[in-house]
C-alpha positions in Angstrom: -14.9 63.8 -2.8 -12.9 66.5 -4.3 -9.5 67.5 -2.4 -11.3 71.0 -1.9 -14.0 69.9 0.1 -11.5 67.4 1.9 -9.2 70.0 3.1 -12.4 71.8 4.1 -13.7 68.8 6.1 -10.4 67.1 7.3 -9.3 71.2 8.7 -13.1 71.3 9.8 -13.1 68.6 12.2 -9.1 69.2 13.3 -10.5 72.8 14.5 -13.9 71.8 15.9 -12.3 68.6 17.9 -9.0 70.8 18.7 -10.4 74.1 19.9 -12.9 72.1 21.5 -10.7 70.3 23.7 -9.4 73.6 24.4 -12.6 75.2 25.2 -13.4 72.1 27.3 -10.2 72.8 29.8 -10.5 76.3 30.1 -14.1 78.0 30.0 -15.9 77.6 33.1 -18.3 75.5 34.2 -17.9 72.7 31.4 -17.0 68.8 32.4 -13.9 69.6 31.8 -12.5 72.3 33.3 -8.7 72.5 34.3 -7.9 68.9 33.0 -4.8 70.3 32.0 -2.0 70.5 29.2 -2.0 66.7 28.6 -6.0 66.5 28.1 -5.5 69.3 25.5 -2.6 67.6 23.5 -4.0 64.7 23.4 -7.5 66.0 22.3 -5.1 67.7 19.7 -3.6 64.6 18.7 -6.9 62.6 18.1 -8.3 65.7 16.2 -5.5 65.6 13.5 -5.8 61.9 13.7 -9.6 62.6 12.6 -9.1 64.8 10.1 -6.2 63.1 8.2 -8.0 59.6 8.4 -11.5 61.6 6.8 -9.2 63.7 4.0 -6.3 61.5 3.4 -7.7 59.8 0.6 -8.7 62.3 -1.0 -6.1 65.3 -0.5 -3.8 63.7 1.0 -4.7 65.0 4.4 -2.7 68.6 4.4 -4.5 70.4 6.7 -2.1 72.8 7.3 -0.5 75.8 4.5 2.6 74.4 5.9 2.2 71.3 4.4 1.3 72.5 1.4 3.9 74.1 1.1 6.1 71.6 1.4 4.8 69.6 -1.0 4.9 72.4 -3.4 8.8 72.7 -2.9 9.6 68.9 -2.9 7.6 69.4 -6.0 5.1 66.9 -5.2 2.0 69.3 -6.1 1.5 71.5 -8.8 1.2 75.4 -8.4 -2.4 76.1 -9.5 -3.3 73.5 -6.6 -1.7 75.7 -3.4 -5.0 78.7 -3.4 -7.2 76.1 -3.2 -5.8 73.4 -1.0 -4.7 76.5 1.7 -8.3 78.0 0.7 -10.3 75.5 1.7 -7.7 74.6 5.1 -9.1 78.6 5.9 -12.4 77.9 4.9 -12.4 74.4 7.4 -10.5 76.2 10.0 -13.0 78.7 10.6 -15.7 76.6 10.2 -14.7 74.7 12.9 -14.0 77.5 15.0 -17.7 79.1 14.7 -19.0 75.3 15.7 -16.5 75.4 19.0 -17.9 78.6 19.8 -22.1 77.5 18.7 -21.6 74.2 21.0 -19.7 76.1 24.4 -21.5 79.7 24.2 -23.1 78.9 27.7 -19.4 78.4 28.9 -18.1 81.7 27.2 -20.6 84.0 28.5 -19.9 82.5 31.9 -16.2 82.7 31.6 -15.2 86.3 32.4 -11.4 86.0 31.6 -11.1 87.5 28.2 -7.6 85.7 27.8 -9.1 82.1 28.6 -11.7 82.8 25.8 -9.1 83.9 23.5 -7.2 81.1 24.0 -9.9 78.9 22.5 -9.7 79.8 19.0 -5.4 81.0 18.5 -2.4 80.7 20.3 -0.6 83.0 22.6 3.0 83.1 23.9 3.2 81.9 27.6 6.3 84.3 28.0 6.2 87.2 25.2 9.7 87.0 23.9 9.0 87.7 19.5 12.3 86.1 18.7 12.3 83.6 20.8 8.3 82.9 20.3 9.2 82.8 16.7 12.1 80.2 16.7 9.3 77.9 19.1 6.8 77.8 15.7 9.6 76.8 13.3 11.3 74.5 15.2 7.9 72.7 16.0 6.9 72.8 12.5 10.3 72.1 11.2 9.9 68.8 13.6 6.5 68.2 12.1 7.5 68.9 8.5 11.0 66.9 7.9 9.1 63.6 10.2 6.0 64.0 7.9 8.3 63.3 5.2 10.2 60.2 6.3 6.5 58.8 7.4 6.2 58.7 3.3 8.1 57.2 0.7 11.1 58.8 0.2 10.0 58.7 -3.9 6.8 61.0 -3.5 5.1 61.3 -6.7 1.9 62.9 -5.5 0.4 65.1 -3.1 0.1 62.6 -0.8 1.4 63.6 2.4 0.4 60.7 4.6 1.4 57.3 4.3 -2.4 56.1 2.5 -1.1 52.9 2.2 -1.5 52.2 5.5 -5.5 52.9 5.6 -6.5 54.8 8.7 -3.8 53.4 10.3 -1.7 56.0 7.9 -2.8 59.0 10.4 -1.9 57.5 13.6 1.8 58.0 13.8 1.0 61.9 12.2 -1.4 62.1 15.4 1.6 60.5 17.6 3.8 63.5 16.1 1.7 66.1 17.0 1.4 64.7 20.1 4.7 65.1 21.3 5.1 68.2 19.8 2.6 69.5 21.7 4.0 67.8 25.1 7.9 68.3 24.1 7.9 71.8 22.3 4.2 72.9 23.1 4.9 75.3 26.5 6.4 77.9 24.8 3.8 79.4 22.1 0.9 76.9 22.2 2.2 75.3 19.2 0.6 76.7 16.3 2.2 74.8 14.1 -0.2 75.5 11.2 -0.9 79.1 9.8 -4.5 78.0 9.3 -5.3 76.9 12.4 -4.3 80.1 14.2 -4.8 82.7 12.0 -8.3 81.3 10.9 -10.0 80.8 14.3 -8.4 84.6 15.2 -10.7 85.6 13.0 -13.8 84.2 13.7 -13.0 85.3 17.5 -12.8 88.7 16.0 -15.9 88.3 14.7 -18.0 86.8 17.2 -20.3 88.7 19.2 -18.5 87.6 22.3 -19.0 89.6 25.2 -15.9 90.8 27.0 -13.2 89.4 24.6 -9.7 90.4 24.0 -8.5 92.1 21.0 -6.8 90.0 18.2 -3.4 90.5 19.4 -2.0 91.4 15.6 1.3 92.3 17.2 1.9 88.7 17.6 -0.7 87.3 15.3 2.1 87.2 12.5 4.8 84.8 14.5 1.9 81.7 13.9 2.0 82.3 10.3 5.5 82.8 9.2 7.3 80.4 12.0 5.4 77.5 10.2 5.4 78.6 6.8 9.8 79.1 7.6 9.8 75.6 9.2 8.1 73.7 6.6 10.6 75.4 4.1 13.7 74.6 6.3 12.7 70.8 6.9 11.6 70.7 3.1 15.1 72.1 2.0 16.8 69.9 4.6 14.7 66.5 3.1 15.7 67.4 -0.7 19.4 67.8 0.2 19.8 65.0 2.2 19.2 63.0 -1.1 15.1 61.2 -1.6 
């Protein structure tokens, strides 16, 4: 498998499993209906878990631009590989999104609150505060970022980004990570965390012939792109001087 079409699976399942959770919590009428922030962290956990144990191998299980980028600055990938790896994250991202929305459309067109479908496919600030929402992405992802890198060696010589050498058992303390972020750091935005994830399933919600839906919010739709993309380079820059 090629790392293209194992950011586009890895992302793929990530979104489908994520959202889903998501969608399973808060459309009506589905089994799981107002389980709660824990049952959607968790099913956000075990969906990077999923994804990084099916791409890590092969891509090193980015998933995310802000990874990527990461990498890039520790110098652990090469330029001409960043359009393709973020590429096909987009590519797995929506994807994933459209398959969320295929397997719950009873659920949608039963759910009449335009916000609770929204909040299926992106991210919305619980209190709408742009600062403040935007130091919430980068401090998550700048949590996510300078961890990802101590879970590696501190010599990367690759684009790995998870520890492989561990097997499948690699993408469990990644999953564990996201976890808390989600639980610790999660109540503020929603925890985007990944430009990708957000931006990508915006779009296909845009899209959708959804009746009664909100707009795409592109007032906001910016803070969970560039808090990540300003995290990762933080953490990155913090890694690198604190000596590899």
């Amino acid at each position: 498998m090629t790392p293209f079409i194992a950011e586009i699976i890895g992302t793929g399942f990530l979104i489908l499993l994520g959202c889903g959770v998501v969608a399973n919590v808060v459309l009506k009428d589905t089994k799981g209906n107002s389980g709660g922030w824990i049952v959607i962290t968790t099913g956000w956990a075990l969906g990077v878990f999923t994804g990084v144990v099916i791409a890590g191998p092969y891509s090193g299980a980015h998933l995310n631009p802000a990874v990527t980028l990461a990498m890039w600055i520790a110098g652990n990938m090469e330029t001409a590989d960043i359009l393709p790896y973020v590429t096909a994250q987009f590519i797995g991202a929506m994807l994933g999104a459209f398959l969320v929305w295929i397997i719950y459309q009873d659920h949608f067109k039963r759910t009449e609150d335009p916000v609770a479908k929204q909040a299926v496919f992106c991210t919305a600030p619980a209190i709408r505060n742009l600062p403040v929402n935007l130091i919430s992405e980068i401090v998550g992802t700048f949590v996510l970022i300078l961890t990802i890198f101590y879970f590696t060696d501190a010599e990367l010589t690759d684009d790995r980004a998870i520890p492989i050498g561990l097997g499948s058992l690699g993408a469990l303390p990644v999953a564990f990570l996201v976890w808390v972020i989600g639980l610790s750091l999660g109540g503020t935005t929603g925890y985007a965390i990944n430009p990708a994830r957000d931006l990508g399933p915006r779009i296909v919600h845009a899209l959708l012939p959804i009746k009664g839906k909100a707009g795409i919010n592109s007032s906001y739709a910016w803070v969970p792109v560039a808090g990540p993309l300003i995290g990762a380079t933080l953490a990155t820059v913090l890694f690198l001087s604190l000596g590899r």
